[in-house]
N, C-alpha and C positions, 0 to 999 in steps of 0.2 A: 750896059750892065744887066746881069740877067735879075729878075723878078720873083722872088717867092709866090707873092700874092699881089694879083694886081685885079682892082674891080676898074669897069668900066659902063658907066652908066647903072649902076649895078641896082638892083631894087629886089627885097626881097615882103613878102606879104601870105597871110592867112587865110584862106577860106573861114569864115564863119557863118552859123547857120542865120543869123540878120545881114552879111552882108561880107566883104573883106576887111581886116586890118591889114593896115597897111606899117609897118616897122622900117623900113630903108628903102628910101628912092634915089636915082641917081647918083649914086656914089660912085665917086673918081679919086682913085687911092691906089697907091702903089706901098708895095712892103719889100725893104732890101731884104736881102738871102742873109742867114745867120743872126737877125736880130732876135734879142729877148723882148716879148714885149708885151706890158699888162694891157686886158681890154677891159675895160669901164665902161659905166653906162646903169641908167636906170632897172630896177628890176624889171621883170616884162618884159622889157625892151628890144629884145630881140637876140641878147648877147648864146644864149642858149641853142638859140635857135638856128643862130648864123654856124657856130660850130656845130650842130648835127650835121647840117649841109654840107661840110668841109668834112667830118668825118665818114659822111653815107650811112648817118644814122637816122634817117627817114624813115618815121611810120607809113608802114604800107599800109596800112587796115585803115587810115585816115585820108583826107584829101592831100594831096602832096600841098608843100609852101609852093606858091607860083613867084616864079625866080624870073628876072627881064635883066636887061643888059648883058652883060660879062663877068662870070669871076675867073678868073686865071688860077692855075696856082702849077709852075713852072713852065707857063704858055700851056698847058692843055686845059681846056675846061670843064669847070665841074657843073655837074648840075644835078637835081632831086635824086634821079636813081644813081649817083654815083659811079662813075665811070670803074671796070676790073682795076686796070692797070694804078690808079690812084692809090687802092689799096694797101699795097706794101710800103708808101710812102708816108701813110697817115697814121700816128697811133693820138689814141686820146686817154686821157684819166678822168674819168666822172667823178661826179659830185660823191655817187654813192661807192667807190673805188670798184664795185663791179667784181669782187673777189672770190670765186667760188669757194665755198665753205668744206665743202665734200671732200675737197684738192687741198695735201699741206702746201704752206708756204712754195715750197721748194715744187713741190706739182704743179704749183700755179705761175712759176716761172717756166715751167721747163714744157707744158704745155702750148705757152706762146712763142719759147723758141725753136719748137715742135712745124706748128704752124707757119713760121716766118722760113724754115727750109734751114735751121743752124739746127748744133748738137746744142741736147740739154746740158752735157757737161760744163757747160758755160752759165748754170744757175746761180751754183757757190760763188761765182765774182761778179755777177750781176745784184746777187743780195747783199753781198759785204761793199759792195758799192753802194748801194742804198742807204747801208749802218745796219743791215740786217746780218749781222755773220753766225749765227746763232737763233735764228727765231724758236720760236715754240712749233712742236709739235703740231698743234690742230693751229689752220688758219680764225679759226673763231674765236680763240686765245689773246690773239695778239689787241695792244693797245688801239688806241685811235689814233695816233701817230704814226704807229707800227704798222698798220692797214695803208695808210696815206705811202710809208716809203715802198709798201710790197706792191700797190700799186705803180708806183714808179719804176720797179724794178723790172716788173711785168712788161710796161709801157716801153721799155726801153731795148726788149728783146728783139724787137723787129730793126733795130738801129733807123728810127725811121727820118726822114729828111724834116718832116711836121711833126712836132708836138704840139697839141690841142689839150690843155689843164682848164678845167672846171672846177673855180673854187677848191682847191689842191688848200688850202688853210682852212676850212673851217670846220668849225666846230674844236681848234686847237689852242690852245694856252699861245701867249705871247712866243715864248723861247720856241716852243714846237713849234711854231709857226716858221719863224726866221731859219730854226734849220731845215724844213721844206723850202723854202727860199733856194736856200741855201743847195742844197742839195740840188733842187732842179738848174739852178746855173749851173754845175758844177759839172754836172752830167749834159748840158749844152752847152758850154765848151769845149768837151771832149772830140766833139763832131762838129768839123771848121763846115757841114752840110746842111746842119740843121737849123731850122725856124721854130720858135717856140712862141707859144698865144697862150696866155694865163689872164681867162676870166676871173677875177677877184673886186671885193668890198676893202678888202685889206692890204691898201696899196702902202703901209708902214711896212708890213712883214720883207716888202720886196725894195727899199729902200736902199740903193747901191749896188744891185743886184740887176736890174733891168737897164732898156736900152731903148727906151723911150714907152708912150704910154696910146693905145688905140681907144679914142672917145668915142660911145657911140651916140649922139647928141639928138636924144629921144622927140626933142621939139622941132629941130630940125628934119628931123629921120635921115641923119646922115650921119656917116663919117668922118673922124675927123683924125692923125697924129700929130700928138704933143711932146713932148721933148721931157726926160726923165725925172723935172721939178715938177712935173705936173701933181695939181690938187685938183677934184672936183670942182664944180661950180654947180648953179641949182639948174641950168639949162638940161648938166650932162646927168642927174639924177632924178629929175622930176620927168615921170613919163608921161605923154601925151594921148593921148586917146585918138588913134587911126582908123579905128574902123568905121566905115561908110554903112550905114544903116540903110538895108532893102527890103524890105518883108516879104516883095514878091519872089526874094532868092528864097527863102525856109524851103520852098515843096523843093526846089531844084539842087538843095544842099542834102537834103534826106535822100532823093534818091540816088544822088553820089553815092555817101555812106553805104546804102544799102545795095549798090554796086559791088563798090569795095569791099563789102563783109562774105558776099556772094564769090566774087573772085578770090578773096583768100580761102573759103571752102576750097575751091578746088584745088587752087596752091596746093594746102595740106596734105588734100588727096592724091595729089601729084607728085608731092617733094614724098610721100611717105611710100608710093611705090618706086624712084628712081634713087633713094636714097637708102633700099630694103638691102642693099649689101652691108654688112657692119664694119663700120671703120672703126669703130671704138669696140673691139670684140669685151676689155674687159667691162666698161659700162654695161653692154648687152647683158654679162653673165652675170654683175652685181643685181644691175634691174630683175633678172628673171627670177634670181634666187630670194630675190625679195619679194614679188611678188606671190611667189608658189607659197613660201612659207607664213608671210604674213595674215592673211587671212584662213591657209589651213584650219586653224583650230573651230575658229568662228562657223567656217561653212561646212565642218564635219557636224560640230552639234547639232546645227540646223538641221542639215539632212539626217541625222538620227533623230530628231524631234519629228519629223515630218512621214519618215518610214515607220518610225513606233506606232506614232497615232493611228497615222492610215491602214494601218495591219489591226492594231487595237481596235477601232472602231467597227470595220470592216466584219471580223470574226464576232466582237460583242452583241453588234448591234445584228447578227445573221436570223432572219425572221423564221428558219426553218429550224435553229436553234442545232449544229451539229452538223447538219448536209452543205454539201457543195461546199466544203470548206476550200477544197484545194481547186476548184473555180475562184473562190473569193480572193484566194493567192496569188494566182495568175494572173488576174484583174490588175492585185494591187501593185505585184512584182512589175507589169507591161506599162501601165499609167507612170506610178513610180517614176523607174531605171528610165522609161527615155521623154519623159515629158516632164512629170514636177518637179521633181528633183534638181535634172539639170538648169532650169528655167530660174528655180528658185537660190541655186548655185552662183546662177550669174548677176542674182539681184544682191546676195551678199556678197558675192566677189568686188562688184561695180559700187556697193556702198564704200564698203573697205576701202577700197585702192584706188576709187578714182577722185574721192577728196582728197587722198593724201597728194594725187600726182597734181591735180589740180591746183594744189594749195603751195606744193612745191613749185611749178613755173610759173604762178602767178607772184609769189616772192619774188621767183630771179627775173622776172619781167619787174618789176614795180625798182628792185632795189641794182638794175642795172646789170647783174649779171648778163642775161640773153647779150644787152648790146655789147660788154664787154668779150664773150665769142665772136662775134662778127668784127670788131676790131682786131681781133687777135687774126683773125681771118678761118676762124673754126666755124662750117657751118652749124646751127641750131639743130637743123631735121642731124644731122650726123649725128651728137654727142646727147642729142634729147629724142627726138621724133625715133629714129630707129631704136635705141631701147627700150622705147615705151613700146614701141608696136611690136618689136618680138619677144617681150616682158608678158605683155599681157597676150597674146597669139600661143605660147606653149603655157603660161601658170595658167591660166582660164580653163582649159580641157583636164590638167590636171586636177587643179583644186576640185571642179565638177567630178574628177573622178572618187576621189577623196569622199565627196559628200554622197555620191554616189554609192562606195562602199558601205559608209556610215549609215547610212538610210537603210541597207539590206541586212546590215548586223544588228542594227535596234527591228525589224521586220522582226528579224528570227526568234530576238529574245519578248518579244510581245505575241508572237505567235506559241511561243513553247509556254506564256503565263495565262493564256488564254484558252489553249486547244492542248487536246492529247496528241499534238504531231513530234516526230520525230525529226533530226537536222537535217536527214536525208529526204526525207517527205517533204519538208519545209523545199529543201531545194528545188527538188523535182518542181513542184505546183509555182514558187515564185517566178522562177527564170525559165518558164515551162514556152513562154513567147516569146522570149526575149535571145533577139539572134546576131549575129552579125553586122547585118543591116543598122540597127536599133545602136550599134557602137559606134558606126562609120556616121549616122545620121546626127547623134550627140556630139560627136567629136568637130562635126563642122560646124553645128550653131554655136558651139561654145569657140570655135575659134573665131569663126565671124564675128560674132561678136564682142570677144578682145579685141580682134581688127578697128571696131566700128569704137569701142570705148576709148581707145589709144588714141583716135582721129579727135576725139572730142573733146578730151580731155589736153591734149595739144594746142588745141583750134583756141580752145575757152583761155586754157592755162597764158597762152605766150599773147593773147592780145594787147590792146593799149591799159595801165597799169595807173591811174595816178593816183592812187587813195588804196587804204587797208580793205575800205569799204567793197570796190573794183574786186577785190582780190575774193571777199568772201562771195558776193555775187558771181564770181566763177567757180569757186566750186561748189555752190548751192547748183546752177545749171549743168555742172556737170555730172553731178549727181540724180537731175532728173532725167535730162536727157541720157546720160548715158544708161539708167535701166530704163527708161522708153523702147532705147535703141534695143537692147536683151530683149524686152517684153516681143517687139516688132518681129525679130527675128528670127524668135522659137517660135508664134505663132504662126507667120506667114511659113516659113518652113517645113512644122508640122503637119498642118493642115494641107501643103501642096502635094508630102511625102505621102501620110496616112490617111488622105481621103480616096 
């Protein structure tokens, strides 16, 4: 008889920086094709952890779980990096439903059945299958329940052979609970193919519904299947403490980490030039339009705060009191137009936009989204990484342009409250050095450096996620680092071009 999921000697465990935990050793457990089945077990325990594995939802930026024996799942085996081919066969529902907010309801089906290679036109009976025939408008709208079936409905797009549910009831009232039960049986029945594994606390919701019960028996560190009367016991909810304490691993666990954090830099920098064709053209063009216009206002004032003064100062404070004015013009016009201005352009651009973007994928990283693309099978650099980097590659030269003009129009009108020059005068003296060159030379630090903010703002944004706190920590570093990066970039550039 063929095998869903079949472990074989199986053992799965954690690098830690005192040492390994260890969660499941030797597990020998076979699972028939088409059953429903709750998986149980103490918190910690590993229940979480076993379904990343099975979904190929493994932090790369950490040390992978070290995986021994066999796990099967229809004779081919899985392991930490996740086998392609497994893909189309595994969809899972997180804890946190993972629902793009951006996307209505109806986008965020029609998205994953985008990705699974079907027509969206098959949304409307994937949602009214759920009990969603009518959802609301914005996905942010919808109840807690209402998230939970659009999840499902999402989940279901791939028609996939595995379902993997993560606590699919909580946080729900009794009755909403039983018809997510309900509901998921309903739709694995439908498919005499599918395997369904629902982590839950709330094995009542599922009470006639399921088709036996997966223990993972924390004190044992094994596995165990029990038959659909099952009730806990304190064995299968009391966790055990596995980890082997080392002190001499700490230095050799840090500098794993600090591997891995190394290797995903270049990842970034890798997936963000081999992924620079846009697949999501309309993403690109929401991002870029948002980027150019949002901080517009912000980095025109500036640079008209910063061309008045320098014009103001320049003429008021002229010690010849009247001479060499249209010297002092040209000075202020050449320094200006291709050094402060733009410099100071991209320190407000990169305030602006790169907390917002930062603060944006450290959400969809912490609340699941990111891994909810990867199960759908939509890469992250596609739908995220390329429009931030051609978001910020065309609005960064413009905006500097913007702030650039701004700066020459508040010049003029502090030059004409200051001095007896005329507009024409004014111009000649301001932009009397300023050539060609000095456009070509701005326009690349200011692109480079969207390039370089977009990498870092990616890099920080989509890390490991587990706390709010995580999240403000990245966009506090993305905001220093990414004007460092600006700082770096007009400096070293100017000084290679203009010495």
């Amino acid at each position: 008889m063929t095998v869903a999921l079949e472990f074989r000697g199986f053992g799965l465990a954690h690098s830690r920086p005192t040492g390994e935990e260890v969660l499941l050793e030797a597990v020998d457990l076979a699972l028939a094709p088409h059953g429903f089945y709750l998986f149980v077990g103490a918190s910690g325990g590993g229940k979480s952890s076993l379904l990343r594995v099975l979904a190929g939802l493994v932090e790369a930026r950490e040390p992978a779980p070290r995986l021994s024996g066999q796990l099967l799942a229809w004779g081919e085996p899985v392991t930490a990096d996740h086998a392609e081919s497994l893909r189309d066969k595994v969809a899972a529902i997180l804890q946190d439903e993972g629902l793009l907010d951006e996307l209505t309801p109806r986008q965020n089906v029609e998205m994953a059945l985008r990705a699974a290679g079907r027509s969206p036109r098959l949304a409307p009976g994937l949602l009214a299958q759920a009990g969603l025939e009518s959802p609301p408008e914005r996905t942010a709208q919808l109840s807690g329940g209402m998230r939970k079936r659009l999840a499902v409905a999402r989940a279901l797009a791939s028609s996939p052979r595995l379902l993997l549910c993560d606590e699919p009831t909580a946080g729900l009232d009794p009755e909403a609970a039983r018809h997510i039960a309900r509901l998921l049986r309903d739709a694995h029945d439908q498919d005499v193919e599918r395997t369904t594994l629902v982590i839950t606390h709330d094995v009542a919701a599922f009470d006639g519904v399921h088709d036996g019960v997966l223990v993972l028996d924390a004190a044992a560190r094994t596995l165990r299947l029990e038959a659909p009367g099952y009730r806990a016991t304190g064995s299968a909810v009391m966790k055990q403490n596995g980890e082997v304490a080392n002190q001499d691993l700490l230095p050799l666990h840090g500098v794993r980490r600090a591997l891995l954090r190394l290797g995903a830099i270049c990842e970034t920098v890798f997936e963000s030039l081999r992924r620079l064709p846009p697949f999501e053209l309309g993403q690109v063009l929401r991002t870029t339009a948002r980027f150019a216009l949002e901080p517009a206002l912000f980095v025109a004032i500036a640079g008209a705060v910063i061309g008045g003064l320098a014009t103001f100062f320049a003429l008021r404070n002229n010690p010849i009191h009247g001479g060499f004015e249209s010297a002092l013009l040209t000075g202020t016009g050449k320094v200006a137009t291709a050094v402060l201005v733009p410099m100071l352009s991209g320190f407000f651009f990169t305030a602006r936009i790169a907390a917002g973007a930062a603060a944006r994928l450290g959400t969809m990283k912490r609340t699941n989204q990111i891994a909810a693309l990867q199960m759908m099978g939509v890469r992250p650099a596609d739908y995220l990484l390329t429009p931030l980097v051609w978001g910020m590659v065309i609005a960064m030269p413009l905006v500097t342009l913007g702030g650039v003009m701004a700066a020459a129009l508040a010049s003029l009108f502090a030059a004409k409250s200051v001095a007896a020059i005329t507009t024409a005068g004014w111009v000649n003296a301001y932009f009397a050095t300023v050539d060609a060159r000095d456009v070509l030379v701005v326009s690349g630090k200011s692109t480079l450096s969207g390039y370089l903010v977009a990498i870092c703002c990616y890099h920080l944004g989509t890390g490991p996620k587990r706390s709010g706190a995580d999240v403000g920590e990245a966009v506090n570093a993305a905001i220093v680092i990414g004007m460092a990066l600006v700082l770096t970039v007009h400096a070293v550039l100017t000084f290679l071009i203009y010495s």
